[in-house]
C-alpha positions as CSV (number, residue, x, y, z in Angstrom):
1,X,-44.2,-18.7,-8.5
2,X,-41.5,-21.5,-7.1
3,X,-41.2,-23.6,-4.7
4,X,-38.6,-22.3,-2.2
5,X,-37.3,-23.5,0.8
6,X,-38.8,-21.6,4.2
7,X,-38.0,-23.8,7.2
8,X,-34.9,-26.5,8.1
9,X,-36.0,-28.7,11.0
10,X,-33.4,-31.5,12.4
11,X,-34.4,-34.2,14.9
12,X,-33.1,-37.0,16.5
13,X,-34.9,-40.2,17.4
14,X,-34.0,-43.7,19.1
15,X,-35.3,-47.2,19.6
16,X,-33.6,-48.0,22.5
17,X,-33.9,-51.9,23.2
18,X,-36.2,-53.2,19.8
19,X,-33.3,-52.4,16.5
20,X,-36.7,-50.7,15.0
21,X,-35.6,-48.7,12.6
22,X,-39.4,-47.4,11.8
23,X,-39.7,-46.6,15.5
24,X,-36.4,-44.2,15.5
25,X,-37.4,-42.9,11.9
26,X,-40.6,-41.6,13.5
27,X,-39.4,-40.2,16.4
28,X,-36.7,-38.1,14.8
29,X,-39.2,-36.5,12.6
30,X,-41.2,-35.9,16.1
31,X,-38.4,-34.2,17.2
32,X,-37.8,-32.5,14.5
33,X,-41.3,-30.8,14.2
34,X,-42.3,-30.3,17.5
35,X,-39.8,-28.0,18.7
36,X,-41.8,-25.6,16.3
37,X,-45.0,-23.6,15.1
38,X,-44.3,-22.6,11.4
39,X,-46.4,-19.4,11.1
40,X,-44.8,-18.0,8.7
41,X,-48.1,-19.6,6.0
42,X,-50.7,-17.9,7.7
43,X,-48.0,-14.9,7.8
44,X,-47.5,-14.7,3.8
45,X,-51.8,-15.7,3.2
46,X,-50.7,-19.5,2.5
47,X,-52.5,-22.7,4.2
48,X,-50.2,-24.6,5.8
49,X,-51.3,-27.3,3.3
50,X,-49.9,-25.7,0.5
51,X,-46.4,-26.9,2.1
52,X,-44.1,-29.5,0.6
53,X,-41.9,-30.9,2.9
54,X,-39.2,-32.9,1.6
55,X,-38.1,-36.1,4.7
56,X,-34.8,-37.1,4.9
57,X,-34.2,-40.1,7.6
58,X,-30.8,-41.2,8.2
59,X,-30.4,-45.2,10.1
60,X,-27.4,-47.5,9.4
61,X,-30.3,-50.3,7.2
62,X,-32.8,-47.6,5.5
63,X,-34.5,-50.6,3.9
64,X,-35.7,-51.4,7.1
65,X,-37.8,-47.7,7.3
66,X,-41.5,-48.0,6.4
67,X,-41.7,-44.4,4.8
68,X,-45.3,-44.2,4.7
69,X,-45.6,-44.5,8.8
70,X,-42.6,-41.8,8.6
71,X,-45.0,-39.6,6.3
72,X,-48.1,-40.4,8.4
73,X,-46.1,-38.1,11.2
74,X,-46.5,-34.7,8.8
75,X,-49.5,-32.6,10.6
76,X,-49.9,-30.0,7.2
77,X,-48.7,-30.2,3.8
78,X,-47.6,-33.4,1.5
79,X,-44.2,-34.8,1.8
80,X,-41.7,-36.6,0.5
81,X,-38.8,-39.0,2.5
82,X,-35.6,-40.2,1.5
83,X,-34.1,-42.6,3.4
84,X,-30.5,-42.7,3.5
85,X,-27.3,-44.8,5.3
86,X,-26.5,-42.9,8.3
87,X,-27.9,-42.7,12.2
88,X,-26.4,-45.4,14.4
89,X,-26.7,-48.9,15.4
90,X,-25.5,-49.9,19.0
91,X,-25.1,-53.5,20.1
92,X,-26.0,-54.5,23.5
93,X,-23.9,-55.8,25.7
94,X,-25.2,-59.6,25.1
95,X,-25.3,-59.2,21.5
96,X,-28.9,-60.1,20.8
97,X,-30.2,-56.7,20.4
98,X,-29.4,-53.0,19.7
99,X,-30.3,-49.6,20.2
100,X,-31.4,-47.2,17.2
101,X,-30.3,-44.0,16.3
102,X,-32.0,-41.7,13.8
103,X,-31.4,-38.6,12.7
104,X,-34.0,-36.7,10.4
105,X,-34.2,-33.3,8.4
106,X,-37.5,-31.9,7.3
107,X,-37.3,-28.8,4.7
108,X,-40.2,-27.1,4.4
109,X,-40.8,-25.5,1.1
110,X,-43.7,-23.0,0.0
111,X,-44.6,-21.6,-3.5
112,X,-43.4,-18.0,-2.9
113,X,-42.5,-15.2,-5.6
């Protein structure tokens, strides 16, 4: 069989006053798996731990990301993330902090004929 991919899940996540790029990375893959009940394992006789889901985080400094507390989010399956330049950084107004915006997409792949 192959892997092939099932599911597409995009989310969105902020830090709004602490510029913790972790923080947002998190929350976007929150957002982007909670809006969801993937049934479609249990549907085809899989366990939803047979997933592979593949991360992909977008913030304006990925090096600042810690991927394993981004991974730790995943309920079912193993995972992967990629952390790429994207999202947004906003200055405040005084120029000592910033919010930040994360965007992430989660695809959800399944051995399947």
């Amino acid at each position: 069989m192959t892997m092939k991919r099932v599911v597409l899940e995009i989310g969105m996540g902020t830090d709004i006053r602490g510029a913790d790029y972790t923080k947002a990375a998190v929350r976007a893959l929150r957002d982007a798996l909670w809006h969801n009940s993937f049934s479609a394992a249990a549907a085809l006789g899989l366990d939803v731990d047979d997933m592979e889901v593949e991360v992909n985080i977008g913030v304006p400094k990925p090096d600042q990301v810690d991927t394993a507390a981004v991974l730790a989010v995943l309920p079912h399956g193993t995972g992967t993330v990629n952390v790429i330049e994207g999202g947004l950084e906003i200055p405040d107004q005084t120029g000592d902090g910033s919010t930040v915006i994360a965007n992430a997409a989660a695809i959800v792949r399944l051995d399947l004929p």
